[in-house]
C-alpha positions as CSV (number, residue, x, y, z in Angstrom):
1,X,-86.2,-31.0,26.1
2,X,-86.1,-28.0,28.2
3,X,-85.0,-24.7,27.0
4,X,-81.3,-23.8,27.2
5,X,-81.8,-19.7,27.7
6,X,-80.6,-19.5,31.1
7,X,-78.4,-22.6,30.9
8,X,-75.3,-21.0,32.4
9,X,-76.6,-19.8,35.8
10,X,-76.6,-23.2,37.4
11,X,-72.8,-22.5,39.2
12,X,-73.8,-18.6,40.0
13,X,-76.9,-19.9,41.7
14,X,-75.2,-22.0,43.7
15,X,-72.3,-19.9,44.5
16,X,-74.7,-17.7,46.5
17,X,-74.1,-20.2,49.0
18,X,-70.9,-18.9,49.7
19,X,-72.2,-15.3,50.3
20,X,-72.5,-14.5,53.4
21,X,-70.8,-12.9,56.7
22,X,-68.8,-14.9,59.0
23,X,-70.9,-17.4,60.6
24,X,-70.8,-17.3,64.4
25,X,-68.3,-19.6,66.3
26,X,-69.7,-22.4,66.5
27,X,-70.9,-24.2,69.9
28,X,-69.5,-27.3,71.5
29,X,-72.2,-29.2,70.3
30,X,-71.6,-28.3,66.8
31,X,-67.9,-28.5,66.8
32,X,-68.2,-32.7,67.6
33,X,-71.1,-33.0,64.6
34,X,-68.4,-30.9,62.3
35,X,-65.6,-33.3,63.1
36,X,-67.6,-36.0,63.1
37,X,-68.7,-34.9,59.2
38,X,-64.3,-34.0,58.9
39,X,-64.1,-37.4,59.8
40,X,-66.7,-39.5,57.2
41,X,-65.4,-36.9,54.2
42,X,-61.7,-36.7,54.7
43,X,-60.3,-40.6,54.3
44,X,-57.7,-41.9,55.7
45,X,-54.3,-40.4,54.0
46,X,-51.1,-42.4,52.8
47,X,-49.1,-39.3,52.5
48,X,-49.8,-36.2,53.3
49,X,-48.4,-32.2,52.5
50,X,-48.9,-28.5,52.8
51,X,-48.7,-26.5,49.6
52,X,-47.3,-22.9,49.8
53,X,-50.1,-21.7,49.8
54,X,-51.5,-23.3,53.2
55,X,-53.4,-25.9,51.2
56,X,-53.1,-29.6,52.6
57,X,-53.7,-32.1,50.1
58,X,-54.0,-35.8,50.8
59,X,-52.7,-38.8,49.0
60,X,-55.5,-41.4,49.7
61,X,-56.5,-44.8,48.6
62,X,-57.8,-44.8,45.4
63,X,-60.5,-47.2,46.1
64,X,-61.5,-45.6,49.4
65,X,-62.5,-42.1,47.7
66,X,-65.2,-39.9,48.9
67,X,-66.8,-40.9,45.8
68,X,-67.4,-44.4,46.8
69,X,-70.3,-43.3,49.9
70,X,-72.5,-42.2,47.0
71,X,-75.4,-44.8,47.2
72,X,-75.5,-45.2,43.3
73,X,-71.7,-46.5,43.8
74,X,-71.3,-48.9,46.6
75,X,-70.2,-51.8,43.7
76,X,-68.4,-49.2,41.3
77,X,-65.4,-50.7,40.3
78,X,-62.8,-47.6,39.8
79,X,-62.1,-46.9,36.0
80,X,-58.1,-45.7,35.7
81,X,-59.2,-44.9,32.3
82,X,-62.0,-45.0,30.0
83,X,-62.3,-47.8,27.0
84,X,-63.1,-45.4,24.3
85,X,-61.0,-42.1,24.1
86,X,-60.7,-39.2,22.0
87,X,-58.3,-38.6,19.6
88,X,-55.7,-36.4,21.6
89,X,-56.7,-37.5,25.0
90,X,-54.5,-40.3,25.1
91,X,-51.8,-40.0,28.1
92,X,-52.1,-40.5,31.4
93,X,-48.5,-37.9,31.5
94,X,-48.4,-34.6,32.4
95,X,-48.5,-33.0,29.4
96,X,-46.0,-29.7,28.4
97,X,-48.7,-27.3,29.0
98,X,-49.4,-28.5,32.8
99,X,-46.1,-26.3,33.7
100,X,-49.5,-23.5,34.2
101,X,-50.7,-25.2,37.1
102,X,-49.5,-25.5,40.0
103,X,-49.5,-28.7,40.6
104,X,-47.3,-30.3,44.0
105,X,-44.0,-29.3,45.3
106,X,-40.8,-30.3,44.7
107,X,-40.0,-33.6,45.6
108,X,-43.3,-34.8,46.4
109,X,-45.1,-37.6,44.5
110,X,-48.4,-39.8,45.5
111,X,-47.9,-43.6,45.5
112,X,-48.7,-45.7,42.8
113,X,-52.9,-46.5,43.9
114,X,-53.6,-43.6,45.3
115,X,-54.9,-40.2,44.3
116,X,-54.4,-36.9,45.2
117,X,-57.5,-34.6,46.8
118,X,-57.8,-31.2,48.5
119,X,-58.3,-31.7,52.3
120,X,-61.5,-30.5,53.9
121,X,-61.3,-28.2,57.1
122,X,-63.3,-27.2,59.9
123,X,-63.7,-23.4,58.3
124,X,-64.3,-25.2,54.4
125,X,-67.4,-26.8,57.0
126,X,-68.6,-23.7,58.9
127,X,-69.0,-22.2,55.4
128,X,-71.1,-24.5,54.3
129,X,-72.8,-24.4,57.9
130,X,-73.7,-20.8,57.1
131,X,-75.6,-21.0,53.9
132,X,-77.8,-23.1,56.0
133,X,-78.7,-20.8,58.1
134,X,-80.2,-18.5,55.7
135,X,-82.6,-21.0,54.8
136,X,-80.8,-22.3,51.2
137,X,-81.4,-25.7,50.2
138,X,-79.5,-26.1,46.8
139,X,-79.8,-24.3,43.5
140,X,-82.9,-22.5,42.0
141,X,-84.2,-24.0,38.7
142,X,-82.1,-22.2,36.9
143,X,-84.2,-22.8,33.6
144,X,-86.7,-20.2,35.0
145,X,-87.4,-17.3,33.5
146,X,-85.7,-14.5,36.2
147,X,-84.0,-11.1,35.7
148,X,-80.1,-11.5,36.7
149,X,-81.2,-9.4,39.7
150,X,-82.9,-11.4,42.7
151,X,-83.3,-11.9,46.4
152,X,-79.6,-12.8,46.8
153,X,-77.8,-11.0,44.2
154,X,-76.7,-10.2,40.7
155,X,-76.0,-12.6,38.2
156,X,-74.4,-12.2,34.7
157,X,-73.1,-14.0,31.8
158,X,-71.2,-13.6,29.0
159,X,-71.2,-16.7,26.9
160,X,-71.3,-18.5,23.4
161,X,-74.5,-21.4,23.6
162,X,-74.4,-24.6,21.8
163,X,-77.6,-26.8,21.2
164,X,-79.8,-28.4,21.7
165,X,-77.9,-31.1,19.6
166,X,-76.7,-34.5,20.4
167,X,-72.8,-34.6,21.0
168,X,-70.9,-36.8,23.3
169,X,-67.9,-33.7,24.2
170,X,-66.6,-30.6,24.5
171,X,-62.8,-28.6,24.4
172,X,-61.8,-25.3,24.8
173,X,-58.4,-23.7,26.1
174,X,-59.5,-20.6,28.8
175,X,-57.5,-17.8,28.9
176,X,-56.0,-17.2,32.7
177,X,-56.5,-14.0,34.4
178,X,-56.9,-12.9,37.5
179,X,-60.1,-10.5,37.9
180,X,-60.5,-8.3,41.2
181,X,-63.5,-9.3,43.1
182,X,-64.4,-8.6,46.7
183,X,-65.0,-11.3,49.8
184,X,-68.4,-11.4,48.4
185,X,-68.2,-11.7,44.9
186,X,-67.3,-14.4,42.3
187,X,-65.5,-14.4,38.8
188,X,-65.1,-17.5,37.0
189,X,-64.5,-18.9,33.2
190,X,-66.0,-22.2,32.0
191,X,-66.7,-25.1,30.0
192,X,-70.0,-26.8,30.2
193,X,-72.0,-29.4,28.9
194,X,-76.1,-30.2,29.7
195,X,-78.8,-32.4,28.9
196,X,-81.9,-34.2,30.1
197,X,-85.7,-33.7,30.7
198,X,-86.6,-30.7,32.4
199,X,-87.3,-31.9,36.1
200,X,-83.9,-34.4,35.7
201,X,-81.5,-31.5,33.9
202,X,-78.1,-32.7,34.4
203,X,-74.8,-30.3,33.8
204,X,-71.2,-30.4,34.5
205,X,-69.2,-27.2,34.7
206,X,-65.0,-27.0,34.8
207,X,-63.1,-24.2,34.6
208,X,-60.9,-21.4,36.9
209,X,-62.6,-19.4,39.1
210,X,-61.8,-16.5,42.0
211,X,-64.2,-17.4,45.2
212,X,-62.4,-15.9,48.3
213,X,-65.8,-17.7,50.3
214,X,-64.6,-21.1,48.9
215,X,-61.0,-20.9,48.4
216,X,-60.4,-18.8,51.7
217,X,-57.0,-19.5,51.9
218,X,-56.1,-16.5,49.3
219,X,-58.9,-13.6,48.1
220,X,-58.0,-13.8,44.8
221,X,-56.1,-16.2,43.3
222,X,-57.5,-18.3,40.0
223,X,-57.9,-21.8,40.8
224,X,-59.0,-24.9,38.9
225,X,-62.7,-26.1,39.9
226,X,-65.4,-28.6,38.4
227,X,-69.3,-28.4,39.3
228,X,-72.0,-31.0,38.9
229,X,-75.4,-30.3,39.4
230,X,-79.1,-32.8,38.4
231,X,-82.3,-30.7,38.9
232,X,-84.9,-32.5,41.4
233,X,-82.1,-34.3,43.3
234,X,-78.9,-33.1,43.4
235,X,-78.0,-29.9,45.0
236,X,-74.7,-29.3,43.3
237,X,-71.5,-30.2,44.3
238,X,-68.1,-28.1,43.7
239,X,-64.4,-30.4,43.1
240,X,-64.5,-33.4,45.5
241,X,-66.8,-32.2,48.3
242,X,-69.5,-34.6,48.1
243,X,-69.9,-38.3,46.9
244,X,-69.7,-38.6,42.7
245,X,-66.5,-36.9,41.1
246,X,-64.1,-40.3,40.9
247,X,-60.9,-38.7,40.9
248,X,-57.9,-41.2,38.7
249,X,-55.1,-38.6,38.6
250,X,-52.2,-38.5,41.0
251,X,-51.0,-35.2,40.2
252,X,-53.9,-32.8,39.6
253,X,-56.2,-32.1,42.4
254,X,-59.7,-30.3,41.8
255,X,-59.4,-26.6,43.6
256,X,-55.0,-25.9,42.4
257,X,-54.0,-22.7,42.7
258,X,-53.3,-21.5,38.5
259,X,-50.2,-19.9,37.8
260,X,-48.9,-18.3,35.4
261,X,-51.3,-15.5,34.8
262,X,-52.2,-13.2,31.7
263,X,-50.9,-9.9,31.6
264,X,-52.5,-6.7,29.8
265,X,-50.8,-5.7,26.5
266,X,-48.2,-9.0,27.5
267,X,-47.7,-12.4,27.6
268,X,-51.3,-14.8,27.5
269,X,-51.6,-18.2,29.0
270,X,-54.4,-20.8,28.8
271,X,-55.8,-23.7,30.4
272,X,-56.8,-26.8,27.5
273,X,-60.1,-28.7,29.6
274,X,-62.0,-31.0,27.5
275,X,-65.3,-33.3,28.9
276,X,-65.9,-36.0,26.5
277,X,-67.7,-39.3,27.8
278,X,-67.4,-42.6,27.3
279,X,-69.0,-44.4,24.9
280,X,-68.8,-47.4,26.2
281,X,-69.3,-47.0,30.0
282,X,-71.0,-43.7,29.4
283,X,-69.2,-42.2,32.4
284,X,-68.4,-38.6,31.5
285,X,-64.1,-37.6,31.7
286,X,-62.8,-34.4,32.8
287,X,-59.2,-34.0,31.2
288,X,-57.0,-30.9,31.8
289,X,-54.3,-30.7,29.4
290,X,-54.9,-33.8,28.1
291,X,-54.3,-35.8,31.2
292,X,-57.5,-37.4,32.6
293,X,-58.0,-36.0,36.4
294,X,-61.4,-38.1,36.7
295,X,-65.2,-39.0,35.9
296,X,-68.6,-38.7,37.2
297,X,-70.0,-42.6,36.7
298,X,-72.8,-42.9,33.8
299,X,-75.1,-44.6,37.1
300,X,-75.2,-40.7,38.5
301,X,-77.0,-39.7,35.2
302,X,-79.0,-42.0,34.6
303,X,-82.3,-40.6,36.0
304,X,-81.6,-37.7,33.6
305,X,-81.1,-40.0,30.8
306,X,-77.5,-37.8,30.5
307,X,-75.3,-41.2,30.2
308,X,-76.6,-41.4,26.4
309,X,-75.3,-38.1,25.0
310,X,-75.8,-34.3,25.9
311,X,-77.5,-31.8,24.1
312,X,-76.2,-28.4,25.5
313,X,-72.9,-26.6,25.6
314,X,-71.8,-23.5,26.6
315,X,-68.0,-21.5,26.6
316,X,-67.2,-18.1,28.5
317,X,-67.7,-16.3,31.8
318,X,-69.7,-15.6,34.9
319,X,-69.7,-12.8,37.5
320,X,-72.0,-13.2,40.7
321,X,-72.1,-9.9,43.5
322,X,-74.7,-9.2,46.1
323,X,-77.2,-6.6,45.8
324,X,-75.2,-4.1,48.0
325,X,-72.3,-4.2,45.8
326,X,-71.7,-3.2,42.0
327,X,-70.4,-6.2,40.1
328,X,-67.0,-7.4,39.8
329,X,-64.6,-7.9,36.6
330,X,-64.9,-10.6,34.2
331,X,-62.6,-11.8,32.6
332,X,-59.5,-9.6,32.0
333,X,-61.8,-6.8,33.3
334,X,-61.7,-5.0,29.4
335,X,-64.6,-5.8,26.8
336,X,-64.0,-8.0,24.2
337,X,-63.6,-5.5,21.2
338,X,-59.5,-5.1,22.4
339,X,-59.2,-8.2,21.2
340,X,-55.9,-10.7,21.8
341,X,-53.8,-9.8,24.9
342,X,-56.4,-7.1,26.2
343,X,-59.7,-9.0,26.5
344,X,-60.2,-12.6,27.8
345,X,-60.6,-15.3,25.3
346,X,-61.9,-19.1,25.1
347,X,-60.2,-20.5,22.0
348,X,-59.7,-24.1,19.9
349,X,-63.7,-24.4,20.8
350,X,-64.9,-27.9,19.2
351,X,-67.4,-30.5,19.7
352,X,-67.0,-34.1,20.1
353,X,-69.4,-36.5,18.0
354,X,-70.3,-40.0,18.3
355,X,-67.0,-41.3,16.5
356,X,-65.1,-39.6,18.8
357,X,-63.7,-36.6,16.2
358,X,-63.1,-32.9,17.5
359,X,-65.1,-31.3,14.9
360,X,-65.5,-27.0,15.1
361,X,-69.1,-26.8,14.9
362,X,-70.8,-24.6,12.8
363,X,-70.7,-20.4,12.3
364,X,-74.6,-20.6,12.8
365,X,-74.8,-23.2,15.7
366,X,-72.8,-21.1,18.1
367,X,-75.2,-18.3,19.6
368,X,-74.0,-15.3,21.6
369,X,-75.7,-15.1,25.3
370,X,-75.7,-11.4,27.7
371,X,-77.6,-11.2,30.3
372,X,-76.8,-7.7,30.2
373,X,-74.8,-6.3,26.8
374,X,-74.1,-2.7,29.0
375,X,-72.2,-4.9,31.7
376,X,-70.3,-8.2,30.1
377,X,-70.3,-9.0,25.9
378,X,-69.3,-11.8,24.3
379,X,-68.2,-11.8,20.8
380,X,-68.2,-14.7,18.7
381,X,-64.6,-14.9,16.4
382,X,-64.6,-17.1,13.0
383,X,-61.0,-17.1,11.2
384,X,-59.1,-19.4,8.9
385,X,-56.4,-20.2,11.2
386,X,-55.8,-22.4,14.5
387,X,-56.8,-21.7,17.7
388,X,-59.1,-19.6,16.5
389,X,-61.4,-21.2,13.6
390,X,-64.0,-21.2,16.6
391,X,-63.4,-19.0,19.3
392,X,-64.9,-16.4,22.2
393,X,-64.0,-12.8,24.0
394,X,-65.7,-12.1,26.4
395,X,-65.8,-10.1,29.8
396,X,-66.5,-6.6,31.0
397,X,-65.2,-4.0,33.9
398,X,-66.5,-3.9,36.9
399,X,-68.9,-1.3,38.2
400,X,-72.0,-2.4,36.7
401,X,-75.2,-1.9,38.7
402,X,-77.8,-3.8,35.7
């Protein structure tokens, strides 16, 4: 099994992608291949609408999903929910706590078989164009030994590990802030679950994160995002914006704007995200508040032998800026040492096992990970009382030049 050290640069790797200056207009010839890309990702709608925030989302078939060009699930039959099911996870209702998010505007509902996804644009396509121009070609091996400090930029983490150890899920409710970042850097919190050999390694990220270079419609506002990512064949794929992610929910699509947001000294809010698979179909489930939003099928994984179980897990926060530029917040932007209401948290943390039971793992199996303890901590917290029997600050100001 390979080593979990630098498990939790997979997304920051990739999200040097998104890094660069505006690409040049693009030429005649380019603009028919981009439309004619516009045109295989974004299916045909049912119903259609225009957040406040610029954002067009589509109600499409659910059968007729971008998911469905992926080669490994041509014959997939669409799961609207999975045969085995933690305890908890049992609604396909918007739960109370979904009032956080953002979700659709008044009045405006998808039909019954269809699902709702972000639309792709022309510019969410000239961004991509321009990471290819630089030469990149997916994510480094991000089980490497590297210093945070390449080629492309700085990365850092701030996290609490888990594993290696077989579980089949993870939970954890993220504390929402909103930390300032420039156009060219990145500050995100996540959940994340690994496992596989070492040339197949197979993880799934979700969390909130502020990307102005992939959510360009507003610098810095916290929005809901997943990642998947298998080494050797999979370049990593953020929300719906390549074959895989099977999306089920009609009410909660990948890349929503967050609101409301923590304030220093005030009032906190959090985000409850679990992954947990299936046991039976060995697809694994995404669920935000306890309302499933999708699954990547088991038949994605199975080259990395990640439909059985996964053996890695990891809570907290990431930072990525480019070398011209000291780093940006994480988190609330304040260490962890302020504690509730000053610092960012990850509470409620638990593991799933084979029967299906949150358990808290233990003290000792939870292991504190800093890239760089001068720029972002994490502290571990272990008290006798709920949320927070298992539970993470973390975060740092920003500034930090390694």
């Amino acid at each position: 099994m390979a080593s979990f050290k630098n498990f939790v640069l997979p997304v920051l790797l990739t999200i040097t992608l998104v890094l660069l200056t505006e690409a040049a207009i693009p030429s005649e010839e380019e603009k028919k291949e981009l439309e004619r890309q516009l045109k295989a990702i974004n299916k045909p709608a049912i119903k259609s609408f225009k957040t406040e925030h610029g954002v067009i989302c589509d109600c499409i078939d659910i059968h007729k999903q971008l998911a469905f060009d992926h080669p490994l699930l041509k014959n997939h039959s669409v799961q609207l929910k999975p045969a085995t099911v933690p305890e908890g996870i049992t609604s396909n209702n918007i739960s109370s706590k979904v009032n956080s998010l953002l979700l659709l505007p008044d009045g405006i509902n998808c039909p019954d078989e269809t699902v709702i996804v972000k639309r792709i644009t022309m510019q969410d396509l000239i961004h991509a164009q321009r990471l290819k121009s630089v030469g990149f070609n997916g994510p480094r091996h991000f089980l490497t030994e590297r210093n945070n400090t390449d080629g492309t930029g700085q990365n850092y983490v701030a996290t609490v590990n888990y594993g290696p150890k077989s579980f089949t899920g993870v939970k954890g409710h993220l504390n929402l802030w909103e930390p300032q970042v420039s156009q060219d850097q990145i500050s995100l919190a996540f959940i994340a679950v690994a496992g596989g050999p070492k040339e197949r390694f197979a993880s799934i990220f979700v969390g909130w994160m502020v990307n102005p270079s992939l959510y360009h419609f507003s610098q810095d506002h916290v929005r809901l995002y997943t990642y998947w990512n298998i080494e050797g064949s999979n370049p990593g794929c953020y929300d719906i914006t390549c074959p895989g992610f099977v999306q089920v929910s009609k009410n909660i699509p990948l890349g929503s704007f967050l609101q409301p947001l923590s304030v220093y000294n005030g009032l906190q809010y959090d985000i409850d995200l679990t992954l947990y698979q299936d046991r039976v179909k060995g697809d694994w489930w995404f669920a935000y508040n306890h309302e499933n939003v999708g699954y990547w099928p088991a038949s994605l994984f199975k080259a990395a032998r990640f439909e059985n179980r996964a053996n890695y897990a990891a809570w907290g926060g990431q930072v990525y800026s480019s070398v011209m530029e000291k780093t940006p917040e994480m988190g609330s932007g304040h260490w962890p040492r302020e504690g509730l209401g000053k610092s960012a948290y990850v509470n409620d943390i638990r593991i799933i096992d084979g029967m299906r039971n949150f358990l808290y793992p233990e003290p000792y199996s939870l292991k504190e990970h800093e890239t760089s303890s001068k720029c972002y901590r994490a502290m571990n917290v272990h008290e006798d009382r709920d949320p927070w029997v298992r539970a993470l600050y973390y975060g740092g100001p920003s500034g930090c030049i390694g």
